[in-house]
C-alpha positions, -999 to 999 in steps of 0.1 A, spaced: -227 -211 420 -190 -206 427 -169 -233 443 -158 -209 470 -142 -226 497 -142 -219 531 -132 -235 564 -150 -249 591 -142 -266 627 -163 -300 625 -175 -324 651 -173 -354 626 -174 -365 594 -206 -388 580 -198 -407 550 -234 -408 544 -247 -374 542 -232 -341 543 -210 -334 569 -219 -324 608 -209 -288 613 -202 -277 645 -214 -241 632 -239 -229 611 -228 -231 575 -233 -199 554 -237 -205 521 -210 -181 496 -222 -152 479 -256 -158 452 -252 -149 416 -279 -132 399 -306 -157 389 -288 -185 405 -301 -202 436 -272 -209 465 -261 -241 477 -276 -257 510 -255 -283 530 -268 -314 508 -246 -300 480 -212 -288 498 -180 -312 491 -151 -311 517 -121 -326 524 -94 -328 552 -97 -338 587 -128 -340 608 -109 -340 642 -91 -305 628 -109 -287 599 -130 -291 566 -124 -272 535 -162 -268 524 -171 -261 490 -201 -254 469 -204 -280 438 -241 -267 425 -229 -252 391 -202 -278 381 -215 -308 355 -199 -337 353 -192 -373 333 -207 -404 354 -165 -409 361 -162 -376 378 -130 -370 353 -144 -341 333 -170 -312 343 -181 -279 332 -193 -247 344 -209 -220 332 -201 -180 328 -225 -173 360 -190 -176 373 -177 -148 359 -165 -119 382 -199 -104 380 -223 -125 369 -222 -113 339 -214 -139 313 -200 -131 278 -188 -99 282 -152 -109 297 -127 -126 278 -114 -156 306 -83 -176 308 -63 -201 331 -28 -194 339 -20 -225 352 -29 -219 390 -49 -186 384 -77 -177 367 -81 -143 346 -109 -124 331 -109 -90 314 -131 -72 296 -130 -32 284 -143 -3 308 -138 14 338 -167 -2 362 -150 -23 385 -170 -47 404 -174 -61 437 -166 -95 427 -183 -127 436 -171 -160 443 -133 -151 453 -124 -126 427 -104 -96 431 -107 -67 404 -87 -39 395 -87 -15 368 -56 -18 345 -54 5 318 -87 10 297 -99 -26 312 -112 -38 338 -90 -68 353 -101 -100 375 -82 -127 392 -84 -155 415 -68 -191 427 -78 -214 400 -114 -228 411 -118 -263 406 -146 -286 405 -135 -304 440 -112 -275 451 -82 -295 444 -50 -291 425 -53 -322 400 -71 -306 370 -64 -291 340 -89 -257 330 -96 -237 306 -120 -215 289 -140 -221 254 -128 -196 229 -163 -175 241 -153 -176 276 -191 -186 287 -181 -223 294 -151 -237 319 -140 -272 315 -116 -291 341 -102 -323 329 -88 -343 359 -49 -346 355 -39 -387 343 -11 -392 370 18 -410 363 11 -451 373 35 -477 374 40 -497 344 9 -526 340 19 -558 350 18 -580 316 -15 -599 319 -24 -638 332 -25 -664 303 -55 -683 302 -72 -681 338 -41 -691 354 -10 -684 366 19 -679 341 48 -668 369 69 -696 388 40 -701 416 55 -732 436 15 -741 446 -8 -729 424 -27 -696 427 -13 -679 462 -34 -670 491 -34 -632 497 -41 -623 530 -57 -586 523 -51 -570 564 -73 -535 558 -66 -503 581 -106 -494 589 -96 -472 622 -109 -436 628 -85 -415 603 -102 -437 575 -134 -415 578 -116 -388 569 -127 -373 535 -102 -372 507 -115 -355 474 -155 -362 475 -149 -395 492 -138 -407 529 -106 -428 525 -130 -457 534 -152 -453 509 -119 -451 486 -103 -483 502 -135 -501 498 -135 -489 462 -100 -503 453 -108 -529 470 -134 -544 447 -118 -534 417 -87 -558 428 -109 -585 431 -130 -580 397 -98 -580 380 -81 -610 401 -111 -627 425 -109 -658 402 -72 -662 402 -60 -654 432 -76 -670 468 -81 -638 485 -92 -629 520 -98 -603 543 -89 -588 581 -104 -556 591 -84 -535 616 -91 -531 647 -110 -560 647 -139 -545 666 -153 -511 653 -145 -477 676 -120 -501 697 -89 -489 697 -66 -519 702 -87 -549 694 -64 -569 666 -76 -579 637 -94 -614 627 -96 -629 598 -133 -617 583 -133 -637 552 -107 -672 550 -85 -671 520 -99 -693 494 -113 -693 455 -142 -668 447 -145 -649 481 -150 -617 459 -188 -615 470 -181 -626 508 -146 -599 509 -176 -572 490 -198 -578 520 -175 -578 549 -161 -546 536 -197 -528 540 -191 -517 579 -183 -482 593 -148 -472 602 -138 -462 638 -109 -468 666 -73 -471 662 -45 -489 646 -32 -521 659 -12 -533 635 15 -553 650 -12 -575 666 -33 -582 637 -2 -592 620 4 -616 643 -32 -626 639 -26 -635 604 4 -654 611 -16 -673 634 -41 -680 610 -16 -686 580 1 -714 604 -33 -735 609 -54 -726 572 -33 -756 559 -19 -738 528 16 -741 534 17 -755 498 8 -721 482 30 -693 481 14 -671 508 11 -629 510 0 -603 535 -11 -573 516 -11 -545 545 -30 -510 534 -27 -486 563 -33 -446 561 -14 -440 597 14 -460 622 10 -487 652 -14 -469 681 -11 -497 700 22 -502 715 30 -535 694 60 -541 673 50 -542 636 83 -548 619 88 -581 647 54 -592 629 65 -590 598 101 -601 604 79 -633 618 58 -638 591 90 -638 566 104 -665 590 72 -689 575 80 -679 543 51 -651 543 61 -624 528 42 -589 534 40 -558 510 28 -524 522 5 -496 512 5 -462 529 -28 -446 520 -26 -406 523 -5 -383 538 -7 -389 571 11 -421 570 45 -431 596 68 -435 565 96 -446 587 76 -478 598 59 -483 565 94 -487 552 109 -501 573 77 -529 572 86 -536 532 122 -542 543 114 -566 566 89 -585 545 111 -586 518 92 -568 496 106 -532 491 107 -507 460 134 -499 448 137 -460 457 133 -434 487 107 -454 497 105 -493 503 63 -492 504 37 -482 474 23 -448 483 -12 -439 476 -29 -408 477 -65 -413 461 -91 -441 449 -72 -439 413 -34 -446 430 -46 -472 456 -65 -495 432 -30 -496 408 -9 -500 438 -33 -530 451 -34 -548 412 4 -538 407 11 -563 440 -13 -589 429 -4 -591 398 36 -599 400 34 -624 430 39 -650 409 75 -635 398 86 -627 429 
């Protein structure tokens, strides 16, 4: 089966199952001896409140990583396997073979006689529909393998010596104060995931790499789910080996808006009476939008660098309000050098180096 996308108005997005169409979903166009997808196997991405791209993943194959898949001839213009002779031109895929019998062509093809050959071509047809794999054929043009593209990651932080800190920490290992956007957008599917799922991901992988060094903890915002200007509280107190309590907390749904400035102020609140004004103390903000709630988030911040708090950021996606989010590292006093003052992220992959990139150089800042 073809990954033949197509796109659909949807009522919402349900991270738990397929999604909810507001119209009935036809499947694309059967191959020969090939059964067609139903809606347990489609994969879509973009924005529930707007519109899906829907695709059918049945043929594709992949590792246990999702980083490398196959698919078979089936694919081919007509079905036909070995007979055409298949490439990738970067962004567009090409098959020819010798005759004058044009087909139809299934699963987004185009075909046009050139010469004494029959010539086919379409956008390049990835396993998730997406623009971050490299294709190509096997040399008998039956099999098509997709490598997902490495993307370029900030350089590793040099690793902690010996279960402890090896930076100038004035207190010990810091408290990190981890304030996680779960509003509405957050459902939203990115790739094969919702950005929730992602977040929750990256989340875990930060503490399996750092639970036992650094005393995390968590806010989830807004602090009630589908409210849309309830601040933040803090779920899970910063403190040694929270990773399983953080892993728990993080298992809700996502839903309402984007109160930032008042869950900042939350954590202020909370970083003033937790006692660890010994311990060099962080906010690590991960947001994938702006403040919906009226509130000032750069006064937050600029308050929480007033108690020696300082607050790094993490726009998730492209939806983000760059302008705050930039203006937000500025104040905190932890900017990039660059265009931009905040770490972008764009996937699971991005936003899980972003996350251990922060953690890991608090000590040297």
């Amino acid at each position: 089966m073809a990954l033949a996308a197509a796109l659909f108005a949807v009522a919402g997005c349900n991270s738990e199952g397929p999604p909810r169409l507001r119209t009935q979903w036809t499947s694309p166009v059967c191959q020969s001896g090939a059964g067609c997808c139903d809606e347990s196997e489609l994969r879509c991405s973009g924005d529930p409140d707007a519109e899906l791209t829907c695709s059918c993943f049945k043929s594709w194959r992949c590792d246990s990583k999702l980083d490398e898949c196959t698919q078979d001839a089936p694919d081919s213009p007509d079905g036909g396997g070995g007979a055409w002779t298949c490439r990738v031109d970067v962004e567009l895929e090409r098959c020819e073979k010798d005759g004058s019998n044009v087909p139809e062509g299934l699963n987004g093809w185009r075909c046009t006689q050139e010469g004494d050959k029959v010539v086919c071509q379409r956008p390049l047809n990835t396993p998730d529909g997406s623009g971050g794999w490299d294709c190509s054929y096997d040399n008998e043009s039956t099999v098509k393998r997709c490598v997902r593209r490495q993307q370029l990651l900030p350089p590793a932080v040099p690793p902690l010596v010996g279960g402890t800190w090896s930076g100038p920490c004035t207190g010990g290992a810091p408290d990190v104060m981890i304030v996680l956007d779960r509003s509405g957008s957050m459902a939203w599917l990115s790739g094969w995931q919702s950005k929730w799922e992602q977040a929750q991901a990256a989340v875990r992988s930060v503490l399996a790499t750092y639970g036992k060094r650094v005393r995390f903890g968590l806010m989830l915002f807004p602090g009630a789910p589908d409210e849309d200007c309830v601040a933040g509280t803090v779920t899970v107190p910063a403190a040694d080996n929270t990773s399983a309590a953080i892993t728990a907390a993080l298992g809700t749904l996502p839903g309402g808006g984007t109160p930032i400035a008042a869950s900042l102020a939350n954590a202020r609140t909370y970083f003033a009476s937790s006692g660890s004004s010994g311990r060099d103390r962080y906010v690590l903000l991960v947001t994938d939008g702006g403040e919906t709630c009226h509130g000032d988030p750069v006064q937050q911040v600029q308050a929480l660098a007033s108690a020696r708090i300082k607050t790094y950021v993490v726009g998730f996606g492209g939806d983000v309000d760059s302008v705050l989010l930039d203006a937000l590292a500025h104040a905190g006093g932890t900017a990039r050098s660059g265009a931009l003052g905040y770490y972008e992220a764009n996937d699971l992959a991005t936003l899980s180096v972003a996350m251990k990139n922060i953690v890991g150089q608090l000590c040297g800042k």
